[in-house]
N, C-alpha and C positions, 0 to 999 in steps of 0.2 A: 516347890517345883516337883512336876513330877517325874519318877527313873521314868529311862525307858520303856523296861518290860510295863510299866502300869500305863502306860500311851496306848503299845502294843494292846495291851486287855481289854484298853476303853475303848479300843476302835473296832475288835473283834465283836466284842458285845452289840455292835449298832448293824442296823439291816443292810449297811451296803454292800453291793454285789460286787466282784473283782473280775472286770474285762480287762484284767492284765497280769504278767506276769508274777509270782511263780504259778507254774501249770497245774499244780495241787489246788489252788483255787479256795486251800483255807477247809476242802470237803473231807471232814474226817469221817463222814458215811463212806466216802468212797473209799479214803486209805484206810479204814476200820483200826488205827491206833495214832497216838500221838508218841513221839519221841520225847522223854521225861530228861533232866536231868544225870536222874541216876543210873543213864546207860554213858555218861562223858565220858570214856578213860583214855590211858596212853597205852604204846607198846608192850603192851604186859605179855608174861606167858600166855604162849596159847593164842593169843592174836594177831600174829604175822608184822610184820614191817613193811608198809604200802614201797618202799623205796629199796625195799629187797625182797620185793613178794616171795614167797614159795609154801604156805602153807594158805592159810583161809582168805586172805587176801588174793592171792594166786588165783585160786577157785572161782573168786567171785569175779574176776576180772575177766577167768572163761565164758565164764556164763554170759556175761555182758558181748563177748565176740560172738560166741553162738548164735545171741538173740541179735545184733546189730550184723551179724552179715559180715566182720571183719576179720581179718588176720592174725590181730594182734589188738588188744585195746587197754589202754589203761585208766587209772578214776584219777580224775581230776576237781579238788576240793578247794582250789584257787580260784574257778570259774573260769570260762573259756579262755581268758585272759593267758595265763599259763601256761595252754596248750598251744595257743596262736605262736605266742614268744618261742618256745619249743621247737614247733613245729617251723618258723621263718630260720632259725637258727639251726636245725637241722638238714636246711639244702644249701645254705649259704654262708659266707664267711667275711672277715673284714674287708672290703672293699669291694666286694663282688654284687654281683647287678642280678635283678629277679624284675618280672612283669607282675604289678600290682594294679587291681580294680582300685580305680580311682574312689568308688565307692564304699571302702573296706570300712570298717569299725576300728577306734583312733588306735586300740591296741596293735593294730598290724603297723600303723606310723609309729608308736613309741619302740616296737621291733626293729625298723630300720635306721630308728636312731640311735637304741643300745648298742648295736652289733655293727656299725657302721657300715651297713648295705643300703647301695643305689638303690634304686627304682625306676622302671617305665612305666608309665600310668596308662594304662586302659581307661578309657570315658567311656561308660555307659551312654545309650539314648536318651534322652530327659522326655520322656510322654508330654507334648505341651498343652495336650487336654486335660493334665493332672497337674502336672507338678513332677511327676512321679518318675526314679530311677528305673530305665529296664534291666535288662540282663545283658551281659557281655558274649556278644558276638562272636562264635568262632572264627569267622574269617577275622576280625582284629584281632585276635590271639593268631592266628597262622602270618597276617603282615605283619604284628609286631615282631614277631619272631626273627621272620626274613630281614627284616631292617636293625636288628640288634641280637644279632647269633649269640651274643658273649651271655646273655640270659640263663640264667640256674632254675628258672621254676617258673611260677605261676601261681598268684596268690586269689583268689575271687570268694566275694560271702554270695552265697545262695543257698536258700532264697534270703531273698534283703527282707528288712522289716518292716516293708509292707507284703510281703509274702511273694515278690518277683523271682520267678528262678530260670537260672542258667541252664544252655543244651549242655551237662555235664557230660555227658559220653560223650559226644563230637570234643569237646575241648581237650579229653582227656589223649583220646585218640591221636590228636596233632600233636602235642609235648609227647605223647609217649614213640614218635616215629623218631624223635629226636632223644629218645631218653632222657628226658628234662619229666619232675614231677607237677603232679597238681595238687595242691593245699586246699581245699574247700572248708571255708568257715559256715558251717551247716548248724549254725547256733541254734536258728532256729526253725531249724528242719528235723529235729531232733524225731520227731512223729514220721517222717515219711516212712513209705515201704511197710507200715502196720495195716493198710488198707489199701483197696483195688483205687480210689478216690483220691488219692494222694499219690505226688511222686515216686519214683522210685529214689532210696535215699543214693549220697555221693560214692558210698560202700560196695554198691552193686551197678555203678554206673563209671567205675575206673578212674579212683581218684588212689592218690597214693597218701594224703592226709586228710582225715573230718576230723572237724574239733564240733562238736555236742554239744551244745548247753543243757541240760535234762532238765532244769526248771523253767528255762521257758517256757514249756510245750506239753513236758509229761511231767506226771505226781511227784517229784523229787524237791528238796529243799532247795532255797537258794546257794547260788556260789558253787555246786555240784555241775560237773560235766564228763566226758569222754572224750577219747583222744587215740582215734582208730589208726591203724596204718593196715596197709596193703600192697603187695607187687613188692618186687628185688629191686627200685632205679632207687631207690629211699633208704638212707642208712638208719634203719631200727634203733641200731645202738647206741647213736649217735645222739637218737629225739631222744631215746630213753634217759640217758645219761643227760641233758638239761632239762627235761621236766624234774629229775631229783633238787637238781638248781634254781629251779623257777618257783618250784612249789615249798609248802613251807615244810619245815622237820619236823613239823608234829602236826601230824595229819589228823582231821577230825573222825573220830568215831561213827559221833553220829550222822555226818555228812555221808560216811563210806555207806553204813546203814541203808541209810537213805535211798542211793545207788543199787543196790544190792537190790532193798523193796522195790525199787521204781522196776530193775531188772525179772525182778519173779512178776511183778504185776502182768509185765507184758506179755510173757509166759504164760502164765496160767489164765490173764483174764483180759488179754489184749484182742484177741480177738472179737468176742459178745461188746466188750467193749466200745471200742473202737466201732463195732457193727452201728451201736445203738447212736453213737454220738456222729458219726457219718450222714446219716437217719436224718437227726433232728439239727446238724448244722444245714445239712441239704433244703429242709423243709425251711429252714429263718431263712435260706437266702434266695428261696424261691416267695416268699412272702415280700423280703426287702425289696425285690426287683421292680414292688406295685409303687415304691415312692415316685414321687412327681417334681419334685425341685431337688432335695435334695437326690446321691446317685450313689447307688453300690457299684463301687469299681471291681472290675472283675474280668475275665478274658482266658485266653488257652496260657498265656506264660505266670498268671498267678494261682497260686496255692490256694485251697477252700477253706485253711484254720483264720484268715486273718482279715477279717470283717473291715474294708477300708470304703467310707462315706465319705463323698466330696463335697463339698459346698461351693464349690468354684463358680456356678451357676445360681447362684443366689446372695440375700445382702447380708452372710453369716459366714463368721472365719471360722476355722477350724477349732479356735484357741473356744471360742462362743458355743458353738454344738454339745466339747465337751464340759463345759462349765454348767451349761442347762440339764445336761445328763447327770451330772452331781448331783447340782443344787434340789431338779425337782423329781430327779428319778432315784437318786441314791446309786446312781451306776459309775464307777470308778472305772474310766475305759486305760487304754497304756500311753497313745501318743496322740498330741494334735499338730499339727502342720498348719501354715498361715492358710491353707486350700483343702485341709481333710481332716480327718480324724483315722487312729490303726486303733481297732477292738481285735483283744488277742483273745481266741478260742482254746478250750482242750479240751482231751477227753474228758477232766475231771468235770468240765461244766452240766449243767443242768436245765431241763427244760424249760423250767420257772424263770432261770437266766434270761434265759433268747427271748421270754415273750416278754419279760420286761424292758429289754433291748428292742424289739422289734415295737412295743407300745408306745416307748420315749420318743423315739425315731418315728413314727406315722403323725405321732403329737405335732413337733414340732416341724416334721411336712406340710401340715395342714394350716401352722401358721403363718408360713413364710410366702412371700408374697415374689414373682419375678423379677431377677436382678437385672433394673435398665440400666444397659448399655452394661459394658468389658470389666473383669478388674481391673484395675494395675498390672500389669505383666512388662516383666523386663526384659523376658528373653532367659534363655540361656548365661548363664555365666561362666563362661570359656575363661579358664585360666592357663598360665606358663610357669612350667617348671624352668626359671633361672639355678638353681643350685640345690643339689642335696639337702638333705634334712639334717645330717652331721654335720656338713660343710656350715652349713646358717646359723646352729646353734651355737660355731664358735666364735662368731662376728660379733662385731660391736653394734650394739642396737641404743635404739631412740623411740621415745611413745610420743607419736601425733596424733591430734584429732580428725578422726576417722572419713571426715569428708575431703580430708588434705593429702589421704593417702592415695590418691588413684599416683600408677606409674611404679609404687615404690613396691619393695620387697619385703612380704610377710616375715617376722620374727616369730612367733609364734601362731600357735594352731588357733583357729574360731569354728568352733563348731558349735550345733545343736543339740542341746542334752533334753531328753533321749531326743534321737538314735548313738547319736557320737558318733557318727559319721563329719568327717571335717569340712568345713566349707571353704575353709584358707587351710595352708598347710607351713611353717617355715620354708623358703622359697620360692613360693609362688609370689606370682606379680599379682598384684591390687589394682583389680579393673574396676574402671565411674560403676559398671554395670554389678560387679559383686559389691561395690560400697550399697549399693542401691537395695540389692537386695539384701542385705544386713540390715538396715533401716527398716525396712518392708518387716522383716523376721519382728524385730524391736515392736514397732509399730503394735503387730497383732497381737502380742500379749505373750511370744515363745521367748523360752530363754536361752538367748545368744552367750554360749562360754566363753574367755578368751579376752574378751574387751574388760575397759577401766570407766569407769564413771567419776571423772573427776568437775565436780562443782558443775554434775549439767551438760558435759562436753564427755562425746564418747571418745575413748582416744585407742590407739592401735601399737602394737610393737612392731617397727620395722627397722632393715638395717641399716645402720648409720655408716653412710660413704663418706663421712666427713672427717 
């Protein structure tokens, strides 16, 4: 049997391309060294204590605000995970209520279950020409407000992982009339604000928390992120003092590293950079736009890193695009969706990349023949929050099989891995229409977290009123 690391070396060794994350992309031309071993160490002299910075740690933590535009920032070597927990637990407290994009990533659910805080859920727009989550609406952040004053915050990811982003300055703007803060899980926005072509990041558009991910997007290791704050309505010390709680007590070296490298890259060579790779995504998705069946989604509310192909309009699921892209192109994309595919971009990529990308994709253009007549489409799947996420996890629960569940109340989360974004939540009610599209998910080949496969019969956790 082989370890690990010899998996890890046989897979490196082989030609295939990485259209997904971490954003280093494997290019040690571009990060010009490799992290060894024998840089592991602990707190030793002379190296600072990430959870008492004040000497090299300290330093490098400025340089990271400097360069990101924030006020205050710290290294996060738990992955945004960390910082999200942190960051929900520093606007709010046991029993107290926040506005959550319904859309969030499951860590900001496992938040408001640890710390026993409500939630209002925002529902994004669902694009019914995609599939696809939009962005949260300032006016539903100003009417939820108006209908639930007792709110502490506002919690929303942009851009989501298809690269959709939020009017963050308008949103910021309305919580901060009321001095209530905004939390922006900007995981993977982590590149904005490096180019006229890109957003401006949450930093300089009046967010009082980003949480970073630096491997999705930019040259950094996995599990490496940032954890900004900005503006006086946010208690500082408050977030600082549970990121020491959240994160672990022996901080990686070579992660900090890592951070630090990613930090001077942007510095010294983010600009040519960034110029070049602006350049050559601009040109793949001015080529993509010549497909004929299949469709580069694209528009003023999405970001240009995150190469999202539909197949909605043809007789190919998403799960099929990128299995063909494996099998005959050698291209390892990040996510498929039962209606698309997400190719994640970065500076690290290369132009060999994109025309290999752009060659698979023209290929199987050319084979696919017009989808007669509609998918399946269910609609929307509108769900209701009956009861908190704390409140549910301490109920008596029952596993049925999942076509028996419409009416009843989720016990547990079902979501899609990747994104982790949830599609049931504890508490929500079980609509014919979400069982449906669960099946649908199954169906195409994605894999649905959450459910039991017992003898054939998918079954569900819900609560037991009996």
């Amino acid at each position: 049997m082989k370890t690990i690391r010899e998996c890890l070396q046989s897979y490196t060794s082989t030609d295939f391309y990485p259209f997904h994350m971490p954003g280093h992309k494997r290019n040690l031309r571009m990060l010009g060294s490799e992290l060894p071993y024998s840089l592991d160490i602990t707190e030793i002299d002379g190296f600072d204590d990430l959870h008492h910075a004040s000497g090299l740690l300290k330093e490098a933590q400025e340089r990271a605000e400097a360069v990101f535009g924030a006020e205050e920032s710290h290294f996060l070597v738990n992955g945004s995970t960390g910082g999200i927990l942190s960051a929900i637990k520093g606007i709010a407290d046991l029993g107290d209520t926040i506005l959550v994009a319904r859309n969030c990533h499951k860590s900001v659910y496992n938040g408001l279950e640890m710390f026993g805080i409500k939630a209002v859920f925002l529902y994004p727009r669902i694009d019914q020409e995609t599939g696809i989550c939009q962005g949260i609406s300032p006016a539903a952040v100003r009417e939820a407000l108006n209908a639930h004053p007792e709110c502490k915050g506002l919690v929303i990811t942009s851009p989501t992982y298809e690269g959709v982003v939020s009017q963050v300055r308008e949103i910021a703007d309305i919580l901060h009339q009321r001095q209530l803060p905004l939390i922006v899980d900007e995981a993977h926005g982590a590149h904005f604000g490096f180019h006229k072509d890109f957003p401006a990041s949450s930093n300089a558009s009046g967010a009082d928390i980003v949480i970073h991910s630096l491997h999705k997007t930019l040259p950094a290791l996995t599990g490496t992120g940032l954890l900004h704050m900005n503006g006086e309505i946010v208690d500082k010390k408050k977030v600082a003092r549970m990121l020491t709680k959240l994160q672990t007590s022996s901080p990686s070296y070579l992660l900090m590293a890592s951070i630090d490298e990613c930090v001077s890259f942007l510095q010294e060579r983010g600009p040519e950079e960034f110029a070049r790779y602006t350049r050559e995504l601009q040109e793949l998705r001015s080529e993509l736009r010549q497909l004929k069946r299949l469709k580069l989604v694209e528009g003023p509310e999405y970001e240009l890193s995150k190469i999202v192909i539909s197949t909605r309009e043809t007789s190919l699921t998403g799960t099929q695009l990128m299995a063909y892209l494996r099998r005959e192109h050698h291209l390892e994309l990040e996510m498929a969706s039962g209606d698309y595919v997400v190719t994640m971009t970065s500076v690290c990529d290369c132009k060999e990349g994109f025309l290999r990308l752009l060659k698979g994709l023209l290929q199987m253009d050319e084979r696919l023949s017009e989808k007669s007549g509609e998918r399946e489409n269910f609609g929307t799947p509108v769900t209701r929050v009956k009861y908190s996420i704390s409140e549910t996890v301490k109920k008596k629960r029952k596993n049925v099989i999942i076509e028996e569940a419409a009416g009843m109340i989720a016990a547990e989360y079902i979501y899609l891995y990747p994104p982790g974004v949830p599609l049931l939540i504890p508490g929500e009610e079980i609509t014919q229409t979400m069982i449906q599209v669960i099946l649908k998910y199954r169906a195409d080949g994605l894999e649905v977290q959450g459910l039991t496969d017992t003898r054939g019969d998918l079954r569900i956790e819900v609560i037991d009123f009996g």
